[in-house]
RODO-2510 file (C-alpha; in nm, 4 decimals, decimal comma):
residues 463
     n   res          X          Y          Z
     1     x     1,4631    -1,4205    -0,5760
     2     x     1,6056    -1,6196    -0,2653
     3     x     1,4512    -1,7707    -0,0279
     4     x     1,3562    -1,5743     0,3299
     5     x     1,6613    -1,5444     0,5991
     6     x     1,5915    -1,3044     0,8501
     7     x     1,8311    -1,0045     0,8890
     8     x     1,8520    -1,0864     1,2536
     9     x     1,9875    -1,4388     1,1470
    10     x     2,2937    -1,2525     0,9767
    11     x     2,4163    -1,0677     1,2327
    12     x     2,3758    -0,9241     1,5834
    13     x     2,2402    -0,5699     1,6912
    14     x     2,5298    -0,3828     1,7771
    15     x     2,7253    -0,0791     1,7995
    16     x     2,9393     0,0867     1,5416
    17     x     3,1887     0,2909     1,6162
    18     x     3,0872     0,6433     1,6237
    19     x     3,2018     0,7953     1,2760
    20     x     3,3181     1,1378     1,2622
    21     x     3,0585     1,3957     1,3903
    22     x     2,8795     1,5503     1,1204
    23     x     2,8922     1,9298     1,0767
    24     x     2,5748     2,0830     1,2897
    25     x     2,3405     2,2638     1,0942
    26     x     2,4061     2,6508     1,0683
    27     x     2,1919     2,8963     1,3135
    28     x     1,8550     2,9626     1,1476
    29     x     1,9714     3,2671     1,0382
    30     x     2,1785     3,1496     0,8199
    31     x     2,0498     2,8697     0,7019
    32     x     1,9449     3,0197     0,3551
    33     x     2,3186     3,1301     0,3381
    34     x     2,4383     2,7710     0,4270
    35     x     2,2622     2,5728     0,1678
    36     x     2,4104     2,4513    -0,1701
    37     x     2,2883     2,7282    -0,4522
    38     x     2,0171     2,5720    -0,6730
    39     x     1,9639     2,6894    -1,0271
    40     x     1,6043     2,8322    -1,0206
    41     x     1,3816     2,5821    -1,3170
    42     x     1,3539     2,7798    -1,6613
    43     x     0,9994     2,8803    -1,7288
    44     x     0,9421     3,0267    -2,0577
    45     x     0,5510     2,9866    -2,1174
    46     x     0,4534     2,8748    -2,4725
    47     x     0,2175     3,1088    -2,6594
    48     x    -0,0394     3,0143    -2,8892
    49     x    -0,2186     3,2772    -3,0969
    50     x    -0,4567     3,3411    -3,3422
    51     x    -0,7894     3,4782    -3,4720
    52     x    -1,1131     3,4004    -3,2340
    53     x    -1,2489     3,1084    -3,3053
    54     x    -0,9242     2,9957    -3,5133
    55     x    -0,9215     2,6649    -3,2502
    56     x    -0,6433     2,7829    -3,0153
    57     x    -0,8438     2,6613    -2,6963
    58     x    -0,9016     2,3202    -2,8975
    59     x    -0,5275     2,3383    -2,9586
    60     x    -0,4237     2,3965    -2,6088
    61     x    -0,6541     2,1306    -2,4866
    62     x    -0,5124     1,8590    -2,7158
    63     x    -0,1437     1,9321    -2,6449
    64     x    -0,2372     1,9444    -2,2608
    65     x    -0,4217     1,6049    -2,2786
    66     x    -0,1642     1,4552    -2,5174
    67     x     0,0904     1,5528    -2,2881
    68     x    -0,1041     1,4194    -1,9434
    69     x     0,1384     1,5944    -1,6787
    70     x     0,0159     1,7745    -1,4081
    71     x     0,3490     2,0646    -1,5049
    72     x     0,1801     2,2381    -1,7305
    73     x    -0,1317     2,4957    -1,6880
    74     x    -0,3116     2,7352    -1,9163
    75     x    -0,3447     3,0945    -1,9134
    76     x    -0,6127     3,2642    -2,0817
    77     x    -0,5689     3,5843    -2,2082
    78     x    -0,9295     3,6788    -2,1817
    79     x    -0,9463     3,6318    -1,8029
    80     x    -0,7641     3,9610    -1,7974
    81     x    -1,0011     4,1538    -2,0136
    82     x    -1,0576     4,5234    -1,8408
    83     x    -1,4319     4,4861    -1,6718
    84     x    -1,6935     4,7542    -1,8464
    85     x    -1,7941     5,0528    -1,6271
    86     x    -2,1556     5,1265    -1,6089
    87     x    -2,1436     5,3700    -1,8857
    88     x    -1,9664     5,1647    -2,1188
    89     x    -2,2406     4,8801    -2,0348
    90     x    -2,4818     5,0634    -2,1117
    91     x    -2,3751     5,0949    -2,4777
    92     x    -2,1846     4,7376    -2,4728
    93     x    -2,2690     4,6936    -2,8894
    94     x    -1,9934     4,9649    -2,9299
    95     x    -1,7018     4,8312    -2,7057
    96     x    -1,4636     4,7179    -2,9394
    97     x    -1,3268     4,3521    -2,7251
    98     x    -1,0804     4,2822    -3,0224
    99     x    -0,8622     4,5952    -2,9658
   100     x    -0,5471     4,5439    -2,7444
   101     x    -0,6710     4,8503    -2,4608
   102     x    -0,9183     4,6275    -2,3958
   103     x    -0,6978     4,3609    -2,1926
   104     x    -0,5064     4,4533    -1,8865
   105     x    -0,1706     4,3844    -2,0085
   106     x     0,0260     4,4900    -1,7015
   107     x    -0,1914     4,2387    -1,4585
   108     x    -0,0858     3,9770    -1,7510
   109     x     0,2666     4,0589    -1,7029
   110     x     0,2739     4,0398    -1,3318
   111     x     0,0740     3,7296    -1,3262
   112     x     0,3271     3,5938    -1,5871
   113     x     0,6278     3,7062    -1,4149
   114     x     0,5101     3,5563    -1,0690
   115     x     0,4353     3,2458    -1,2280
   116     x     0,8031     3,2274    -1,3717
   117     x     0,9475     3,2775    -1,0746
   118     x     0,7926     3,0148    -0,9474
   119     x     0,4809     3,1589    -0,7389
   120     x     0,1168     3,0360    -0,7548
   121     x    -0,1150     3,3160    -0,8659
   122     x    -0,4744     3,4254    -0,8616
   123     x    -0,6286     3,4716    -1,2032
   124     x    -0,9548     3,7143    -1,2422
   125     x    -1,2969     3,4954    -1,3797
   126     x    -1,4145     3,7106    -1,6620
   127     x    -1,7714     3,7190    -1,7013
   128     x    -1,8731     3,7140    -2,0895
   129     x    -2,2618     3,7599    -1,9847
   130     x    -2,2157     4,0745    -1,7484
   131     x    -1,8845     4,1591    -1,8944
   132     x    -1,7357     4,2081    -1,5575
   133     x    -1,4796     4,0577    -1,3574
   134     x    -1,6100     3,8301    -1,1123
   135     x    -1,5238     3,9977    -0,7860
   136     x    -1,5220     3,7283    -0,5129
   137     x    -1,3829     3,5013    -0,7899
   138     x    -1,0890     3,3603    -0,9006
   139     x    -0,8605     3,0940    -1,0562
   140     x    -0,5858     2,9643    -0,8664
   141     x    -0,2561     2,8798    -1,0890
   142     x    -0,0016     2,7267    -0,9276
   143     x     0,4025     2,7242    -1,0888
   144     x     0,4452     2,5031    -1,3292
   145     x     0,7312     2,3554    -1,5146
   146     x     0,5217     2,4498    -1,8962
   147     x     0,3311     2,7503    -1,9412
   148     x     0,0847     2,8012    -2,2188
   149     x    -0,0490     3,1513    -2,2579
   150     x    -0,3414     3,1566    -2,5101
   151     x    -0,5143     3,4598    -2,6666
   152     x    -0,5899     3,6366    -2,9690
   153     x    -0,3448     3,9337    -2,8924
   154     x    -0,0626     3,7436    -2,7093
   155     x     0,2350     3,8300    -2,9521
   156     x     0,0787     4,1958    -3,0156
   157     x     0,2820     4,3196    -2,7201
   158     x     0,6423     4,2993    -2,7103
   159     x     0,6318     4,2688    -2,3451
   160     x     0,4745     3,9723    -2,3646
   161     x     0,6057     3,7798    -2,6621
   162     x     0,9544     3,8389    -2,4715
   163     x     0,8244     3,6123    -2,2038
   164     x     0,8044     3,2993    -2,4610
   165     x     1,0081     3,0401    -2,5331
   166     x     0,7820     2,9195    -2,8694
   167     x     0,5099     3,0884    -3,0253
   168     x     0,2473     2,9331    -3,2268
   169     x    -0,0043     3,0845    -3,4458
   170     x    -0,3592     2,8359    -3,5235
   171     x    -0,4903     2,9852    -3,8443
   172     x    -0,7999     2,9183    -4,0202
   173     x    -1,0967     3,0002    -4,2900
   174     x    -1,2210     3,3212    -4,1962
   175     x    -1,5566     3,1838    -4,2672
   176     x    -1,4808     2,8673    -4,0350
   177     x    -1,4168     3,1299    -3,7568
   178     x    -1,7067     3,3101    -3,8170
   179     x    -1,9398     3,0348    -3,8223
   180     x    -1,7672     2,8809    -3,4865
   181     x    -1,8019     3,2109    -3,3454
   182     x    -2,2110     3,2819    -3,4186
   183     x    -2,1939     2,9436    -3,2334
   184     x    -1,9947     2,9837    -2,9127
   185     x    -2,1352     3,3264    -2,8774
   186     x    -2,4963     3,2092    -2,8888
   187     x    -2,4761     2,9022    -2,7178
   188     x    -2,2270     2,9730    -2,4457
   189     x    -2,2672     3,3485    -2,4200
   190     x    -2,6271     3,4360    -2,4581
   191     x    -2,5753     3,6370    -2,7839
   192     x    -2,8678     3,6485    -3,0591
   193     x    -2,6745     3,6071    -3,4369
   194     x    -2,7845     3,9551    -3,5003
   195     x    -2,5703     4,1027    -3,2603
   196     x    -2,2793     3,8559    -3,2932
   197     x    -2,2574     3,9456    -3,7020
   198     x    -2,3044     4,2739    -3,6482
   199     x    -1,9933     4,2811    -3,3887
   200     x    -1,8124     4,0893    -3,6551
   201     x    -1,8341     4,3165    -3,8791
   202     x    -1,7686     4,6233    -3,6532
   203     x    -1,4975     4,5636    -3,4343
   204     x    -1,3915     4,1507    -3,4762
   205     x    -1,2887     4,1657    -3,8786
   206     x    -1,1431     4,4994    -3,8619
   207     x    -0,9467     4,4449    -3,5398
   208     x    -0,8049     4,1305    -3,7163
   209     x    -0,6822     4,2820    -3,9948
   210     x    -0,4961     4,4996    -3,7827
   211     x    -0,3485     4,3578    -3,4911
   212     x    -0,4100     3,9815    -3,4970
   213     x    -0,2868     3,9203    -3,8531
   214     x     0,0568     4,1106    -3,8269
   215     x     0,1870     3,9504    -3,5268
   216     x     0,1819     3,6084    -3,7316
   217     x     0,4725     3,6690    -3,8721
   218     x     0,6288     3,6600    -3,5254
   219     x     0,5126     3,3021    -3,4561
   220     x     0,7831     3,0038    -3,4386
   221     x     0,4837     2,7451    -3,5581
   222     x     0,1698     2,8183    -3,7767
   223     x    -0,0635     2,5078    -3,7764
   224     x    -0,3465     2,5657    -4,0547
   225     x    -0,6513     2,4050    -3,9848
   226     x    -0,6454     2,4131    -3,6269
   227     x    -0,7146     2,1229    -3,3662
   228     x    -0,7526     1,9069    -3,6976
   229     x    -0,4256     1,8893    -3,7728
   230     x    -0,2742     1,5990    -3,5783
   231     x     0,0882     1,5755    -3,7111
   232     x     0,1836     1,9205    -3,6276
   233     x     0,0234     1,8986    -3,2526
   234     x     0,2683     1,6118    -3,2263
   235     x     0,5297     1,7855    -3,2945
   236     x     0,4917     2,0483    -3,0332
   237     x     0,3863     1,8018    -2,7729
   238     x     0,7045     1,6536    -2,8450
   239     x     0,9099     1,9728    -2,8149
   240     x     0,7194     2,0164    -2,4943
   241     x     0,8215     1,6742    -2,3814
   242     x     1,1675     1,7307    -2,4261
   243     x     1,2007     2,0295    -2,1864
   244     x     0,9571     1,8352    -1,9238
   245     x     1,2003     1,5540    -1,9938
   246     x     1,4304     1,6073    -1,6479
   247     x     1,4810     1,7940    -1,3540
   248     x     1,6849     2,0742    -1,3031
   249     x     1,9082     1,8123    -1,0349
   250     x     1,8667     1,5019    -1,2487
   251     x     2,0912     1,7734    -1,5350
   252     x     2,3576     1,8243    -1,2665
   253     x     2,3495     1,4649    -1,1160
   254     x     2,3122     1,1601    -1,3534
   255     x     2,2197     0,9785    -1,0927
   256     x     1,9954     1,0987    -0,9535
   257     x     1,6686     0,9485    -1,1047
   258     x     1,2673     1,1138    -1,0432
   259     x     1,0010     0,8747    -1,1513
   260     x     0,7635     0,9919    -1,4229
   261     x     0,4875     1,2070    -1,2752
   262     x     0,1104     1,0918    -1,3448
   263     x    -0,1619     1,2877    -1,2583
   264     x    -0,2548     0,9271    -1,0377
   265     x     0,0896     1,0279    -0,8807
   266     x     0,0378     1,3988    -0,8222
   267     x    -0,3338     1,2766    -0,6839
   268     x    -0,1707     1,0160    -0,4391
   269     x     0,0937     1,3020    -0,3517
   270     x    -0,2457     1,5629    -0,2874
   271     x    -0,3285     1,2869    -0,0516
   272     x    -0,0534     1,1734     0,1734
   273     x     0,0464     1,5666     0,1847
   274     x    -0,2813     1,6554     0,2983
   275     x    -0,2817     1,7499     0,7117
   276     x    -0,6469     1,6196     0,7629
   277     x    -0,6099     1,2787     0,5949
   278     x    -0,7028     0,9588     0,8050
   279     x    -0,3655     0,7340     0,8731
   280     x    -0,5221     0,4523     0,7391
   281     x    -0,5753     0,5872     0,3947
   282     x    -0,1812     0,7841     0,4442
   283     x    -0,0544     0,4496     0,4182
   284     x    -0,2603     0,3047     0,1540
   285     x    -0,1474     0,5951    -0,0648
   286     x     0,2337     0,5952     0,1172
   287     x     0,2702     0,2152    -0,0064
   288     x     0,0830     0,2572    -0,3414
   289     x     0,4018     0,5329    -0,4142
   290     x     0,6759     0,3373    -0,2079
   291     x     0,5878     0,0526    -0,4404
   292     x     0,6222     0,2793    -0,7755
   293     x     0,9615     0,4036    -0,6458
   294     x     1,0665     0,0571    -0,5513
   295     x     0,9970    -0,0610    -0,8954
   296     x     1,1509     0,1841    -1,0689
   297     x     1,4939     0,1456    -0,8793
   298     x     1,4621    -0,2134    -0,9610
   299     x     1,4713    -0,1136    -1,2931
   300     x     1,8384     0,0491    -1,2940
   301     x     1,9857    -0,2609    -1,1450
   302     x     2,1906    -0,4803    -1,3631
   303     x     2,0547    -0,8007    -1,5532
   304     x     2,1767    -1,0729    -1,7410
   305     x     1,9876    -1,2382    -2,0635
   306     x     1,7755    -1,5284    -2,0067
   307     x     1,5968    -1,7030    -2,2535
   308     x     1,3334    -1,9537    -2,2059
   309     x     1,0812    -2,1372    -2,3749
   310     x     0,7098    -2,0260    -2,3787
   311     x     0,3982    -2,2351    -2,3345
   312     x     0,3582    -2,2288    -2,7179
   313     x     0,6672    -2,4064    -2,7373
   314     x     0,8187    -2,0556    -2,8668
   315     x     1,1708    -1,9410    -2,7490
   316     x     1,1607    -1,5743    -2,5828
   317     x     1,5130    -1,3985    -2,5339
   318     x     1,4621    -1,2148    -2,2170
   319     x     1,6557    -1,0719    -1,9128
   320     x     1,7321    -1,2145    -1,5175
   321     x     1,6590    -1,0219    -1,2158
   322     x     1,9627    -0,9365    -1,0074
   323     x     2,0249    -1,2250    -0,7719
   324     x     2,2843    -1,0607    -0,5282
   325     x     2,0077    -0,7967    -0,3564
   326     x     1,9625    -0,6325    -0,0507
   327     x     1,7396    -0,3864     0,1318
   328     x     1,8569    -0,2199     0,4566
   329     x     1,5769     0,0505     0,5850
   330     x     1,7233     0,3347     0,8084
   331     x     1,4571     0,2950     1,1343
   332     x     1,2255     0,4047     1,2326
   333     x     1,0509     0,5534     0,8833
   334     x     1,2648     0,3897     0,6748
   335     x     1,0727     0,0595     0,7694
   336     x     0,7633     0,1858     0,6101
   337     x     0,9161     0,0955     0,2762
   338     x     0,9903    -0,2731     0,3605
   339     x     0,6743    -0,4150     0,3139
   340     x     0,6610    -0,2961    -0,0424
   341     x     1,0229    -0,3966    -0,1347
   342     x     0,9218    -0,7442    -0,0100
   343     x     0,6381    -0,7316    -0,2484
   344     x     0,8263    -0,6754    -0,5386
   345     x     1,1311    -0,9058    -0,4721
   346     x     1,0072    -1,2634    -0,3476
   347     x     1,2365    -1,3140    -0,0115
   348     x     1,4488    -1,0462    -0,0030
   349     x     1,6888    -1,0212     0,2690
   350     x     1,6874    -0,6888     0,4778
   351     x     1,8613    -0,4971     0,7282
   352     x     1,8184    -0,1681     0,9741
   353     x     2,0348     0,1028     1,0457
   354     x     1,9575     0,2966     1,3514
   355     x     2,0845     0,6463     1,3413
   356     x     2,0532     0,8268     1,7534
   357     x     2,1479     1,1876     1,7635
   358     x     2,3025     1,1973     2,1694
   359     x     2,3202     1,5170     2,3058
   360     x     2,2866     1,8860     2,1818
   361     x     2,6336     1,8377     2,0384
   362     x     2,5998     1,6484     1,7309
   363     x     2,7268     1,3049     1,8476
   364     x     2,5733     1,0063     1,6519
   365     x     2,5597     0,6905     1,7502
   366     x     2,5058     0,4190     1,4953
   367     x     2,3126     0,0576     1,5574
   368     x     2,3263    -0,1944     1,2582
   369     x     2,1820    -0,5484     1,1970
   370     x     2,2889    -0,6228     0,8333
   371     x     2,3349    -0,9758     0,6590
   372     x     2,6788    -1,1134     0,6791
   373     x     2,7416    -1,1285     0,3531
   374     x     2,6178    -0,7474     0,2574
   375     x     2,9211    -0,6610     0,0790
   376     x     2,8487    -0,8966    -0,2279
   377     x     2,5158    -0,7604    -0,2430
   378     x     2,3180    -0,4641    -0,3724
   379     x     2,1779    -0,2802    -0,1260
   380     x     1,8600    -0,0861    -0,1502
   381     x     1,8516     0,1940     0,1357
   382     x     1,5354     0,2993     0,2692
   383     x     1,4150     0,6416     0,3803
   384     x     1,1058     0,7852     0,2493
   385     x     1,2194     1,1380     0,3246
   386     x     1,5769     1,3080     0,2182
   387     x     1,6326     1,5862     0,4122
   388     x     1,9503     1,7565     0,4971
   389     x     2,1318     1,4421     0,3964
   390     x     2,3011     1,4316     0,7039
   391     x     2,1558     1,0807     0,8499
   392     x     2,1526     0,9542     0,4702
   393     x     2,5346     1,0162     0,4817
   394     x     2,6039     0,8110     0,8001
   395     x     2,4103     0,5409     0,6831
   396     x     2,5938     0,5444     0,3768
   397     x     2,9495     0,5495     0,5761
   398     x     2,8434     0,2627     0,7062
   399     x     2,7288     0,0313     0,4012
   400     x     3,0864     0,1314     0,2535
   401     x     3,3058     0,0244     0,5471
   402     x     3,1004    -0,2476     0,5674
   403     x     3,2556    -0,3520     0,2687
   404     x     2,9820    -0,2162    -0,0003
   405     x     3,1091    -0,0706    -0,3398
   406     x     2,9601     0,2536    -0,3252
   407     x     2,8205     0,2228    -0,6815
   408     x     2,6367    -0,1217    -0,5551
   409     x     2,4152     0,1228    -0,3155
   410     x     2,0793     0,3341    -0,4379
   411     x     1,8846     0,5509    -0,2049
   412     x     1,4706     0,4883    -0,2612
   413     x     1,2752     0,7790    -0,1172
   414     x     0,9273     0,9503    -0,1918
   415     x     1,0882     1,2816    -0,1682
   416     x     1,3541     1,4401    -0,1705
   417     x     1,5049     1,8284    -0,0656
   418     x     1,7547     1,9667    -0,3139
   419     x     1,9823     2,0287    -0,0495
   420     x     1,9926     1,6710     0,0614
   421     x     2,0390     1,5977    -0,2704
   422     x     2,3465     1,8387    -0,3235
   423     x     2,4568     1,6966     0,0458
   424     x     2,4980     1,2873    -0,0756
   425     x     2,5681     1,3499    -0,4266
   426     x     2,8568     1,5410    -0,3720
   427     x     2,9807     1,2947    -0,0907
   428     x     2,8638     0,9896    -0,2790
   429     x     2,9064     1,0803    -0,6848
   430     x     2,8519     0,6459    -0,7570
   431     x     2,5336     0,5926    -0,5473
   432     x     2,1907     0,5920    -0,7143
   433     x     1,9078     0,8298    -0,5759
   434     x     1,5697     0,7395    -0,6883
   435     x     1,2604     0,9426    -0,5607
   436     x     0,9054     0,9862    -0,6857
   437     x     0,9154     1,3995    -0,6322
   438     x     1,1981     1,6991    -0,5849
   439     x     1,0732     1,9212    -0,3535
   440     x     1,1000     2,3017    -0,2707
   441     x     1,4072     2,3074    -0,0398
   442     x     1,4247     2,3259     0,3494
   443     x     1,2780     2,6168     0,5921
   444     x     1,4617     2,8052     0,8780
   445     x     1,4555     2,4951     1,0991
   446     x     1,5200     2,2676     0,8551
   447     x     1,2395     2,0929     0,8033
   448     x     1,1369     1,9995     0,4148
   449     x     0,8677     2,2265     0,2175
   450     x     0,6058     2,1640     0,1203
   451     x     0,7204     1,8358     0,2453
   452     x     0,5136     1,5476     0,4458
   453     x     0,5727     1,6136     0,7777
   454     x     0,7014     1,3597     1,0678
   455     x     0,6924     1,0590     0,7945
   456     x     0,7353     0,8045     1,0956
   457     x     0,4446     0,9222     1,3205
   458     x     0,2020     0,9492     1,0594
   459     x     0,2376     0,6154     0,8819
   460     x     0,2494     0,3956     1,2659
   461     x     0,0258     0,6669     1,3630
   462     x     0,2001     0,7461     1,6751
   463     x     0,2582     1,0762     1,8531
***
């Protein structure tokens, strides 16, 4: 882009005035009083019913793979199937498992209602051979942004289908289900095809009729033919898509931009958030995200055509990196990101802010070595953690009396607290934020959740 000039070459380490003092943080016991409100996410799970062996689970696993984000989890209905006592085992052919008293509704609903407010929950392992719960067992769900709750009685309750936002019903030939039934039963469930028709005909056919059929008519989408009909999975996936499409924040603040999640992005997250991971593989995985967040800030910077000619002699109409670019990293953990930044723009100029809390009063000093000729620049500030937003604030102060248009600066971090975000939004309504995750909010003292811990020490592996 330009060619390498050292930020020391620009201009001399020095002190800024102090700014004004920034408001100290509230006592911890009011700290949950203090912060900006946040709008808790919507989660309204998706239901998909249907008869058994209709192709719901093939259903749900196409729309989850189709959609390949780590926000949305499954729910089965039959984990919470009631386990048999020992006298109902003992005459197991005439348990009737198609008939809604034999789910435990209410530990759906509370399950459901924790996960909508946003709290992991443990869901029971059914066993199909014993028909038991497993009772050291269980399935850990964490909150997710997408729900899908999947069962063959999931609308019969009007408990439950008031917890959906869409409801889908899979229908097929009853003599498809039947035959993928004798199937799943035999193989995966150690039935003989005596017993499985004879249940059919019993309790499964019967119990159709009556409950599973009727609550079709409250379903949003019927899809006939199951996990074979591609057009109309695209269509929800799509729906879906469209309510994963933003952050609650990125609504309220246009710009304020989240890269795409991956799972390969949730997986690198797992890593660098893990307590027990070795510091040389924190910052493989630290610069493998810095980079992604670098080069997706890049990508709301301003261009100009080009057009050139290619080596087949054809002419390609294309578009010009910004020229007039900057980064400036706020030291010490703010220099983690340089290396990256460097990486992706070929002799980038950069600069350090050096923000020193004096004192149990609040005072601030400020230390700056910026190029001379910042204000004509864009400036890319570097932090991989927004916190409070207090030090992101006073570096921002800075850039602006230094002579940079406030819409000229965006903030790259890896994360980001919703209160930091409320914090330099509202101060700075121009700047850019870009970040790779929102996170939880901030504890008692302040510190981010589930956050990354001291950011600094971990990636120069110092104390």
């Amino acid at each position: 882009m330009e060619s390498a000039t050292s930020a020391g070459s620009a201009s001399t380490l020095a002190a800024s005035p102090p700014p004004p003092s920034p408001p100290r943080p509230p006592p911890r016991a009011a700290a949950k009083a203090a912060r900006p409100p946040t709008a808790p996410p919507r989660r309204r799970p998706t239901g998909v019913s249907g008869g058994t062996a209709s192709g719901k689970t093939t259903v749900c696993d196409m729309i989850i793979q189709q959609l390949h984000d780590h926000r949305v989890v499954l729910v089965n209905q039959d984990s919470f199937y009631r386990g048999l006592t020992e006298e109902e085992s003992e005459r197991v052919q005439d348990y009737n498992f198609d008939h809604p008293d034999a789910f435990d509704t209410d530990q759906l609903l509370e399950c459901m209602g924790q996960l909508k407010s946003g709290q992991s929950v443990n869901i029971p392992i059914y066993d199909f051979k014993n028909h038991r719960r497993c009772s050291e067992s269980f399935r850990k769900v964490n909150a997710s942004d997408v729900i899908i709750l999947e069962g063959i009685l999931v609308f019969h309750d009007q408990r439950v289908r008031d917890l959906m936002d869409m409801k889908i019903f899979v229908d097929a030939d009853a003599d498809i289900r039947l035959a993928r039934r004798i199937r799943r039963d035999t193989v995966e469930r150690g039935r003989d095809v005596i017993s499985v028709l004879e249940q059919y005909g019993k309790f499964v056919k019967p119990a159709f009729d009556d409950f599973v059929l009727p609550s079709k008519k409250y379903a949003d989408v019927i899809i006939p033919r199951g996990g074979d009909n591609h057009v109309a999975i695209d269509l929800i996936v799509q729906h879906i898509r469209t309510k994963l499409g933003q952050h609650d924040l990125c609504k309220i603040y246009p710009n304020v931009f989240v890269v795409h999640t991956t799972f390969q992005i949730r997986g690198m997250h797992t890593l660098i958030r893990d307590r027990d991971i070795a510091t040389p593989d924190f910052v493989f995985y630290s610069d493998r995200l810095i980079r992604l967040v670098v080069e997706h800030g890049l990508g709301h910077l301003p261009f100009t055509e080009k057009q050139v000619v290619t080596p087949t002699g054809s002419t390609y109409m294309g578009v010009d990196f910004c020229k007039k670019l900057c980064g400036v990293s706020i030291v010490r953990s703010g220099e983690s990101m340089e290396n990256a930044l460097r990486a992706c723009c070929k002799g980038i100029k950069i600069g350090k802010i050096l923000i020193h809390r004096v004192g149990d009063d609040g005072q601030q000093l400020i230390y700056h070595k910026l190029p001379l000729d910042i204000a004509e620049r864009h400036v890319l500030l570097m932090d991989p953690v927004l916190g409070t937003g207090n030090s992101a604030n006073q570096a921002i102060e800075l850039l602006i009396r230094k002579g940079v248009p406030e819409e000229r600066i965006m903030f790259l971090n890896l994360i980001s607290a919703p209160e930091g975000v409320h914090c330099v939004c509202k101060r700075f309504p121009r700047l850019k934020i870009v970040t790779s995750e929102i996170e939880t909010g901030l504890n008692e003292e302040w510190r981010v959740i589930p956050g990354l811990g001291e950011y600094g020490d971990r990636y120069f592996g110092t104390d």
